[in-house]
C-alpha positions as CSV (number, residue, x, y, z in Angstrom):
1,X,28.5,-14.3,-18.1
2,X,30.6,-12.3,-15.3
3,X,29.2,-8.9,-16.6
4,X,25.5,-10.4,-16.4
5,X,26.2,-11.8,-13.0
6,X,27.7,-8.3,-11.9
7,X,24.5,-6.4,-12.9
8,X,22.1,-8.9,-11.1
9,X,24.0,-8.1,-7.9
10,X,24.1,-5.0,-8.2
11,X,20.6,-4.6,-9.2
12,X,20.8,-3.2,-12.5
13,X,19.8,-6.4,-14.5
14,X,16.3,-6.3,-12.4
15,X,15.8,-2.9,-13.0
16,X,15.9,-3.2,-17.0
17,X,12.8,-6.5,-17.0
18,X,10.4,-4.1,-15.5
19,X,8.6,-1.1,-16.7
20,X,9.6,2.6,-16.8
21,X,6.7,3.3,-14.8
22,X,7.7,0.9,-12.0
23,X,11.3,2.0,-12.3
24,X,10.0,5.8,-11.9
25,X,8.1,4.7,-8.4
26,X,11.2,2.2,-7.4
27,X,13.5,5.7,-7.9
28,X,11.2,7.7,-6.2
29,X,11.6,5.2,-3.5
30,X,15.3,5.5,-3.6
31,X,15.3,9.5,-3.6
32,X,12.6,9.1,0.3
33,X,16.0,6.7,1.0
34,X,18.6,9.2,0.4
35,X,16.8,12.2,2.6
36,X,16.4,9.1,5.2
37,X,20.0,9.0,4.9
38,X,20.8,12.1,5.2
39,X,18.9,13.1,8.7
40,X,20.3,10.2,9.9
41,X,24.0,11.4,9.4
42,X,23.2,14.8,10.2
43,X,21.8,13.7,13.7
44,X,25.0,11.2,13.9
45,X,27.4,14.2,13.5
46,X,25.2,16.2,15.6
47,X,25.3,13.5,18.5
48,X,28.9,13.0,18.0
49,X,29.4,16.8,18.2
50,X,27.1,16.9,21.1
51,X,29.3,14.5,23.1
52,X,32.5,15.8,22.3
53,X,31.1,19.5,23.4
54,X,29.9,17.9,26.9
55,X,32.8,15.6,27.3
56,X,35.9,16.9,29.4
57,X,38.9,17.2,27.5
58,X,41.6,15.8,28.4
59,X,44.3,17.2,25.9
60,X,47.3,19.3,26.8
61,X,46.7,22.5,26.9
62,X,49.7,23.1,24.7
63,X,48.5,21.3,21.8
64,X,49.2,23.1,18.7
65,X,45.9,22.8,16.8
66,X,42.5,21.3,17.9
67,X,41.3,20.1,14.6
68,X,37.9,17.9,15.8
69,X,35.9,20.8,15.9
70,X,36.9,21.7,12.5
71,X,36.3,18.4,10.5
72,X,32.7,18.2,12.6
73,X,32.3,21.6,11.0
74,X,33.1,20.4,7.8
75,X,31.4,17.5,7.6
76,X,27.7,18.9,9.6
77,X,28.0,21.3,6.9
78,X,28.8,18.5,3.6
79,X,25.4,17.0,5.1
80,X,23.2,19.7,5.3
81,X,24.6,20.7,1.9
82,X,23.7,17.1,0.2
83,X,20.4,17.0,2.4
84,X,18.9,20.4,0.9
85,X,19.9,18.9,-3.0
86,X,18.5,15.0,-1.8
87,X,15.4,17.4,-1.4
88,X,15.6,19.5,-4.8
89,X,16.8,16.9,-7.3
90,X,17.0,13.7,-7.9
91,X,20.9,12.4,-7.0
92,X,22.6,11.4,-9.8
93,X,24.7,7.7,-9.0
94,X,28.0,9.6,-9.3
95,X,27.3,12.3,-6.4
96,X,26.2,9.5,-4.0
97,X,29.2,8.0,-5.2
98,X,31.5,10.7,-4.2
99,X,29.7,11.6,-1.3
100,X,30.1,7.9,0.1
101,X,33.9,8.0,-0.5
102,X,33.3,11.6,1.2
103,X,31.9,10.3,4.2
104,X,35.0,7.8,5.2
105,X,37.1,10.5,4.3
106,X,35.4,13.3,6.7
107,X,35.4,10.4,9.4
108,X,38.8,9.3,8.9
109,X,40.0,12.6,9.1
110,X,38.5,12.9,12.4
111,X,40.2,9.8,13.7
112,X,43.2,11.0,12.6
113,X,43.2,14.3,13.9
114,X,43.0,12.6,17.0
115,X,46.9,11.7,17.7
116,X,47.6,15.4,16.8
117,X,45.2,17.2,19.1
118,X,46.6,14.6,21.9
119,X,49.8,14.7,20.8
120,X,50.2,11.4,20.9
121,X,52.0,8.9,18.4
122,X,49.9,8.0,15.1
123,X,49.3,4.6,16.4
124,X,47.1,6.3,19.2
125,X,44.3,7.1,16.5
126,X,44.1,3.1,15.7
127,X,42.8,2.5,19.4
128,X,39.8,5.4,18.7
129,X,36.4,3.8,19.5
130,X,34.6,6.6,16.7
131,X,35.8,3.8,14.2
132,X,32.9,1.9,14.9
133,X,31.1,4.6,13.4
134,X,32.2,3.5,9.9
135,X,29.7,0.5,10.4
136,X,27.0,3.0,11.0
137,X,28.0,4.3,7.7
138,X,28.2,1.1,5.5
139,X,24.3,0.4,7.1
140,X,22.9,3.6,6.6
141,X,23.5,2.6,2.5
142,X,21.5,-0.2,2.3
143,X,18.1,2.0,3.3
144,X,19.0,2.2,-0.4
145,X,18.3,-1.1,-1.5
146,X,21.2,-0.6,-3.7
147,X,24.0,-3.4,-3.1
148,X,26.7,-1.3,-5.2
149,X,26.7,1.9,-2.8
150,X,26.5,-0.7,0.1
151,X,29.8,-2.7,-1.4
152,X,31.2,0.9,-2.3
153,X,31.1,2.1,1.4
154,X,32.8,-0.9,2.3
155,X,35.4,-1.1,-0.2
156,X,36.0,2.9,0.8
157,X,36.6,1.4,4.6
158,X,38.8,-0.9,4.4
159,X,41.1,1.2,1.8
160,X,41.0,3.9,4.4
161,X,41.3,2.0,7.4
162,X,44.4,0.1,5.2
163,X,46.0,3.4,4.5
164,X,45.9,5.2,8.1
165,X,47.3,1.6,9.5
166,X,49.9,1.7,7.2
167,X,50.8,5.1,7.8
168,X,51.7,4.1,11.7
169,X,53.4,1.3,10.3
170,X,55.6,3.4,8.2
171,X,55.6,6.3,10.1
172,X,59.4,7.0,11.2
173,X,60.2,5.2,14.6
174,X,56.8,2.9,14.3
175,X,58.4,-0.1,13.8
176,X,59.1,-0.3,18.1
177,X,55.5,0.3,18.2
178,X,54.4,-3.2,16.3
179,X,54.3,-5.9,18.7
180,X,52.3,-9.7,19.4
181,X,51.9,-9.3,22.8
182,X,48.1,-8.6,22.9
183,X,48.5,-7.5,26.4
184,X,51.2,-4.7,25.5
185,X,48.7,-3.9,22.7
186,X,45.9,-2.9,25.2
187,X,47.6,-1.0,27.9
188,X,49.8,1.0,25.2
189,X,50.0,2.5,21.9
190,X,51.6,-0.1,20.2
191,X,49.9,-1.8,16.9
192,X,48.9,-5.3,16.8
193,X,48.9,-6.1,12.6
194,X,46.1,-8.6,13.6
195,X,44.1,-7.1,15.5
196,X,43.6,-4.2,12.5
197,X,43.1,-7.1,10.2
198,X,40.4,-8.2,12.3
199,X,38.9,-4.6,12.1
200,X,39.5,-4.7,8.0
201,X,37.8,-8.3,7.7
202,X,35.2,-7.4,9.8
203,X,34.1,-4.6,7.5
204,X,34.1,-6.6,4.1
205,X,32.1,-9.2,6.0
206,X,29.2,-6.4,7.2
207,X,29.8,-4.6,3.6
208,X,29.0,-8.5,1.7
209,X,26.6,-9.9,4.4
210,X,24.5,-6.6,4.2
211,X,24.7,-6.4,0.6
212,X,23.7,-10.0,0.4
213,X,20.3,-8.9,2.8
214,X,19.5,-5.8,0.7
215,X,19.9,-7.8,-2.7
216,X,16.7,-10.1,-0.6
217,X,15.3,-7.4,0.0
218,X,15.5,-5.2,-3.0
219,X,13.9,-8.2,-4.5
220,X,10.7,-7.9,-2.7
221,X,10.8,-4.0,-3.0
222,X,10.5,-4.7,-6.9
223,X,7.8,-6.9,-6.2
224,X,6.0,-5.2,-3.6
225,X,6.2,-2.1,-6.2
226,X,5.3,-4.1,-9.4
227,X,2.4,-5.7,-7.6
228,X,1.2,-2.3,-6.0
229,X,1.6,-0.5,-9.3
230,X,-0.3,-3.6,-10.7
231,X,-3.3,-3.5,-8.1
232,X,-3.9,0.4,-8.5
233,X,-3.6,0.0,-12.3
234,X,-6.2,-2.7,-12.3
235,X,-8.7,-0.9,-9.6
236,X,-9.3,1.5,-12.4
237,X,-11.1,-1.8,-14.0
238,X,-12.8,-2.3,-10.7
239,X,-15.1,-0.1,-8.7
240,X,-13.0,1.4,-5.6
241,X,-15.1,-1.2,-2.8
242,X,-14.0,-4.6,-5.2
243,X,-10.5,-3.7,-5.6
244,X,-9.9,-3.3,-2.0
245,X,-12.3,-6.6,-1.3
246,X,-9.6,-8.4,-3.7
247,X,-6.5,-6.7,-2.4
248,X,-7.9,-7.5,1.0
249,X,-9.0,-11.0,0.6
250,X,-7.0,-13.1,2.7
251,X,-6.9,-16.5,-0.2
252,X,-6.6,-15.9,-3.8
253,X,-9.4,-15.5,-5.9
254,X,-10.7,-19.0,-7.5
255,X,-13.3,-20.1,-9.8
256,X,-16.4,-21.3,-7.2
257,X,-15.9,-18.9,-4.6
258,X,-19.3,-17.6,-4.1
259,X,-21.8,-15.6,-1.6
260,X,-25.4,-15.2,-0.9
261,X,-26.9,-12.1,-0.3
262,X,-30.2,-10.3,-0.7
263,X,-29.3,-7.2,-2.8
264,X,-30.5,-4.7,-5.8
265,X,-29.6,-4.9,-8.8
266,X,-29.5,-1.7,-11.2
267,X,-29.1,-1.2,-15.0
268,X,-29.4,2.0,-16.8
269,X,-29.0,2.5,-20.4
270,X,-29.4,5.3,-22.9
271,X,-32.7,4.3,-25.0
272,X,-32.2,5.4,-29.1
273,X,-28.0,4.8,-28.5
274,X,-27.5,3.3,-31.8
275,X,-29.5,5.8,-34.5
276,X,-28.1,8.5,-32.0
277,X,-24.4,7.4,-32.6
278,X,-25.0,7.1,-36.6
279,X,-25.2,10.3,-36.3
280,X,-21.6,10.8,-35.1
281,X,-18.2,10.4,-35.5
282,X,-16.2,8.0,-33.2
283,X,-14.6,10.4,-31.5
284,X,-18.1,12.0,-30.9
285,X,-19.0,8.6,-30.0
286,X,-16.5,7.8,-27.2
287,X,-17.0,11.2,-26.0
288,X,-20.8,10.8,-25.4
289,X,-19.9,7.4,-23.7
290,X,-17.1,9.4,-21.8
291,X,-19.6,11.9,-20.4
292,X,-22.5,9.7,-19.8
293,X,-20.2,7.8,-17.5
294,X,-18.7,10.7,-15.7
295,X,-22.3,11.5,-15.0
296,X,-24.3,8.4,-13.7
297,X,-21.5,6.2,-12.2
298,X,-20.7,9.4,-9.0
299,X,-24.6,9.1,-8.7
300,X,-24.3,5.0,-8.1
301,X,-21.5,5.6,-5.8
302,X,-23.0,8.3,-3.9
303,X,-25.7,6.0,-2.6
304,X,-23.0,2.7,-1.8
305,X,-23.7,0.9,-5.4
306,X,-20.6,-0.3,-7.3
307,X,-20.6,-0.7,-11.4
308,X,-20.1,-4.7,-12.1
309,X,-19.3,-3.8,-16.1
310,X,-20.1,-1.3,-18.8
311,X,-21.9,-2.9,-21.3
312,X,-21.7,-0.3,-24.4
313,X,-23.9,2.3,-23.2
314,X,-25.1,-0.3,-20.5
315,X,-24.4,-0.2,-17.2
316,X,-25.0,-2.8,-14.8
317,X,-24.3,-2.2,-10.4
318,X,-25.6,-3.3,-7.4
319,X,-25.9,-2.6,-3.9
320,X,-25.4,-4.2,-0.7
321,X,-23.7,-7.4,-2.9
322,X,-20.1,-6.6,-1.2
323,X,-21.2,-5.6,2.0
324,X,-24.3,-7.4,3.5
325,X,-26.9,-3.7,3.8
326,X,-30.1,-4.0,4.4
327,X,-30.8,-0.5,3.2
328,X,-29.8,-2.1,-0.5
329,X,-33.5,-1.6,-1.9
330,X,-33.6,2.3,-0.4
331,X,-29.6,3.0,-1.8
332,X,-31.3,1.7,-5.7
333,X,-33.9,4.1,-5.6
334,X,-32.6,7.1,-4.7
335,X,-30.0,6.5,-6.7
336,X,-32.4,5.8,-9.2
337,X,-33.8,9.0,-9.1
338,X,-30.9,11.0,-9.1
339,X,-29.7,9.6,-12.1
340,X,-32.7,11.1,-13.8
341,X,-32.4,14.2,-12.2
342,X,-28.4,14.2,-13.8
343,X,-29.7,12.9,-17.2
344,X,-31.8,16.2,-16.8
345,X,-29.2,18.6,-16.1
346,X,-26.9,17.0,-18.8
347,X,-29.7,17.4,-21.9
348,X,-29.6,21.0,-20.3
349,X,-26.3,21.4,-20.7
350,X,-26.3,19.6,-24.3
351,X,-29.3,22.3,-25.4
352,X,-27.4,25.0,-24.7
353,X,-24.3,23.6,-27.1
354,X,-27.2,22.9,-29.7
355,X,-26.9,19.2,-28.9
356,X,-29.7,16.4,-29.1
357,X,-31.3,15.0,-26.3
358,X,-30.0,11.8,-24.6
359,X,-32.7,10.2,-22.9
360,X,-31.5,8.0,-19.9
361,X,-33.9,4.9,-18.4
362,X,-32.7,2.5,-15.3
363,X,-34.4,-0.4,-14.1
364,X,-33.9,-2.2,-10.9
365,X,-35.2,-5.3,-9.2
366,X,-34.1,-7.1,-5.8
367,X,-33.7,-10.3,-4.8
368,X,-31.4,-13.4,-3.3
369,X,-28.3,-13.1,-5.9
370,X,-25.0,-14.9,-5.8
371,X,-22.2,-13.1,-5.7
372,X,-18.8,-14.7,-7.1
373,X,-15.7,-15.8,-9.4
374,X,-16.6,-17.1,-13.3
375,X,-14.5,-17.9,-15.7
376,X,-10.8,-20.5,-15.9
377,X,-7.7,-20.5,-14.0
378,X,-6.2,-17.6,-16.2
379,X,-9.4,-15.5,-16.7
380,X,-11.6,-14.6,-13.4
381,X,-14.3,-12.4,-13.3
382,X,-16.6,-11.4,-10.4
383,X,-20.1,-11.1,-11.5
384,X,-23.8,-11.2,-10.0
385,X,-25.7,-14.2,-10.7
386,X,-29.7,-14.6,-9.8
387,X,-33.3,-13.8,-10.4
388,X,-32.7,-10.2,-9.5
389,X,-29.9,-9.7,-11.9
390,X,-32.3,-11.2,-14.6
391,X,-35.7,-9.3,-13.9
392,X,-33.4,-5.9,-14.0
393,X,-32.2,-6.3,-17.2
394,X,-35.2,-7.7,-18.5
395,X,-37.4,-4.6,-17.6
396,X,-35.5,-2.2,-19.4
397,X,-37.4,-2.1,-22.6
398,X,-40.5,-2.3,-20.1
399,X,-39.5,1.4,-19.5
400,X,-40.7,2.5,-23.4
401,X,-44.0,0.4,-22.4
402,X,-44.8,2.0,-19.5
403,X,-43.4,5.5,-20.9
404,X,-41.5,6.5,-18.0
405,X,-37.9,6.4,-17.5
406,X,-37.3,4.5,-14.4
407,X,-38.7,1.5,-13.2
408,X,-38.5,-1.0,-10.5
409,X,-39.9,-4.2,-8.9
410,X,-42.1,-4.0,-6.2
411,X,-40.2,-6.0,-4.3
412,X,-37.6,-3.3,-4.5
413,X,-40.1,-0.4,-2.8
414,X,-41.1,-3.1,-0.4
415,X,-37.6,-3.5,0.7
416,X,-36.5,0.3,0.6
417,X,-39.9,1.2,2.7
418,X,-38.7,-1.8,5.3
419,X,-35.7,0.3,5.7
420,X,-36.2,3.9,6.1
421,X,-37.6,5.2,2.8
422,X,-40.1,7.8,3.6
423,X,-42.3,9.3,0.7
424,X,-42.6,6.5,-1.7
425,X,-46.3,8.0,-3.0
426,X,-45.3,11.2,-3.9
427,X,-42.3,9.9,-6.0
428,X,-43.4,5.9,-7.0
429,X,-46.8,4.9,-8.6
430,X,-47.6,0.8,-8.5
431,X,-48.6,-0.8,-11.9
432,X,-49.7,-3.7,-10.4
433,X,-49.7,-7.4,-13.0
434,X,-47.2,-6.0,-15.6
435,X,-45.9,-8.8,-18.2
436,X,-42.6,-8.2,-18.7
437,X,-41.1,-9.3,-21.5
438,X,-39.0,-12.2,-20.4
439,X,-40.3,-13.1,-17.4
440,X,-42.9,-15.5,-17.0
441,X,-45.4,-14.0,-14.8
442,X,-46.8,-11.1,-14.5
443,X,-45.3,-8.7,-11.9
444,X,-46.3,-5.9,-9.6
445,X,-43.9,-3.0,-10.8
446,X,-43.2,1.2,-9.5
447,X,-42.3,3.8,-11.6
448,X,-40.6,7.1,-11.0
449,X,-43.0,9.9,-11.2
450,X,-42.3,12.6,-13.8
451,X,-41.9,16.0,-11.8
């Protein structure tokens, strides 16, 4: 019970319920923290060094040894030293350990020095402001979001601080020096046992209060990691446009939420899949699939559409359905006709390894569609709903009819020649009263020219 306890506090517990992956971008979180750490304690000695350079000194000039300079020395040069490996290697726990314990020591030591460059008694080092600089150095740990190296710096202080008060309390002659009178404490160097309690208890209380705060938020760090590593996992599922519109939406997702639009609607499929794939093994088989993706989807994408699902050797997009665009009907067909120009190029490059022909058709119709969430509480789905969605993938067979390999609605030119599509005769011929299987009426229909 007490061991589980310990290792939720100090983080480890968390760290074993979540995946190696997330752990992996959590520690490479922690390593950013260290170098953080590390500039920030090379520009504290550098400041401190700074202001004792500039500062007049006030020592007797018959002071036997100066030892400040040397212990800044040391210590800018333990920093740089620990930067340059923060930079080259990931830290193992034990040498942030020691370099925590390090720290108080190099700072200590400073204080310390201080009653023998002064020549002063050793109760004169107790009275040094540059301990406050050990609470600089127990905060500067929890940019770690670690509560053990925050508790460890602590734990480090107050032994120190413990040990240089008892030295002036021990030191021969000290016992004059130990007085109530908080008066006589001030204006001289004699030691006040409470008022160095007060400076021990008040670094427990940042060392716990600050370890409390980064246990909160090392919390939300896990979260915040395990829900990022989440969302750019699942964007591979999503084209790049939907993942941000659901990682941007300002409610969750529910079943219902819907929008209107006027869009396009595009399918493309590779006619002959099934006798083709007999033909094959599966690993031939997912390859072909592999390819044929890595070929058509860029082309949708380059022109603003964004695949809704892969359906086998189906694939289903549609423009200007995230994003309201009224050049939805010109983005389909040009993307239309670049996807046969790349089925082109790819039964080029599949004669030349003694391959067989894929042939490629699309189909495309536009339309008021409804845009929106399907499915129950624990399964949602955004999908296209509507009359456009319905002609499209009813006209692909229409393609073999016709003999070409792409084909569209009127209603599709109508909208792309509204918007800025130039050229639509030399490209598009009209088959005007087609009856398409599936649809009820007959319908005015384009088809891509063979070059």
């Amino acid at each position: 019970m007490f061991r589980a306890l310990l290792c939720r506090f100090i983080g480890d517990d968390d760290d074993r319920k979540i995946p190696k992956r997330i752990q992996d971008a959590i520690v490479e979180q922690q390593n950013v923290s260290e170098q953080l750490v590390g500039w920030i304690q090379l520009a504290v000695v550098v400041i401190f060094g700074t202001l004792y350079a500039v500062s007049p000194k006030t020592f007797h000039t018959d002071a036997p040894f100066e030892p400040v300079p040397y212990v800044l020395s040391l210590y800018f040069g333990f920093t740089l030293i620990r930067l340059y490996f923060s930079y080259r290697m990931r830290l193992p726990g034990w040498v942030i350990s020691l370099s925590i314990v390090a720290d108080i020591l190099l700072l200590f030591g400073t204080i310390f020095s201080f009653h023998i460059q002064y020549m002063q008694p050793p109760s004169f080092y107790l009275k040094a402001p540059t301990v406050l600089y050990i609470f600089i150095f127990i905060a500067l740990r929890a940019l770690r979001f670690e509560a053990r190296y925050i508790l460890l710096s602590g734990l480090a202080a107050v032994l120190g601080w413990a040990v240089m008060v008892g030295y002036v309390v021990v030191h021969d002659d000290m016992n004059n020096m130990v007085t109530r009178d908080y008066v006589h404490y001030l204006t001289s160097n004699s030691v006040l046992i409470g008022a160095e309690f007060d400076k021990i208890v008040s670094m427990v209380l940042v060392a716990v209060i600050l370890a409390l705060a980064t246990l909160r938020a090392r919390a939300l760090l896990v979260r915040a990691v395990t829900q990022g590593q989440a969302a750019q996992s699942l964007s591979r599922f999503f084209s790049e446009d939907l993942a941000d519109h659901i990682k941007s939406a300002e409610n969750d997702a529910h079943v219902g939420d819907v929008v209107a639009r006027e869009a396009s609607i595009l399918n493309v499929d590779i006619r002959g899949f099934t006798p083709l794939t007999k033909r094959l093994k599966p690993s031939e088989q997912i390859a072909l699939i592999t390819e044929y993706h890595a070929r058509i989807v860029p082309v949708i994408s380059k022109f603003g559409g964004h695949v809704d699902k892969f359906l086998g050797d189906g694939i289903m997009a549609y423009f200007g359905v995230l994003k309201e665009s009224a050049q939805h009907g010109a983005q389909a067909l040009h993307a239309m006709e670049d996807i046969i120009k790349a089925s082109d190029q790819w039964n080029a490059d599949r004669a030349r390894l003694g391959q067989d022909p894929v042939v490629i058709h699309a189909s495309c119709a536009s339309g008021p569609i409804v845009f929106g969430v399907i499915g129950e509480s624990h399964r949602l789905e955004y999908t296209v709903i509507g009359d456009a969605a319905n002609v499209s993938a009813k006209m692909e067979k229409q393609t073999k009819i016709e003999g070409v390999r792409a084909i569209a609605t009127a209603q599709t030119l109508k909208c792309a020649l509204d918007h800025g599509y130039e050229q639509a005769e030399e490209r598009w011929e009209l088959r005007p009263n087609r009856q398409v299987g599936g649809v009820e009426k007959p319908m005015d229909v384009v088809v891509l020219k063979e070059s």
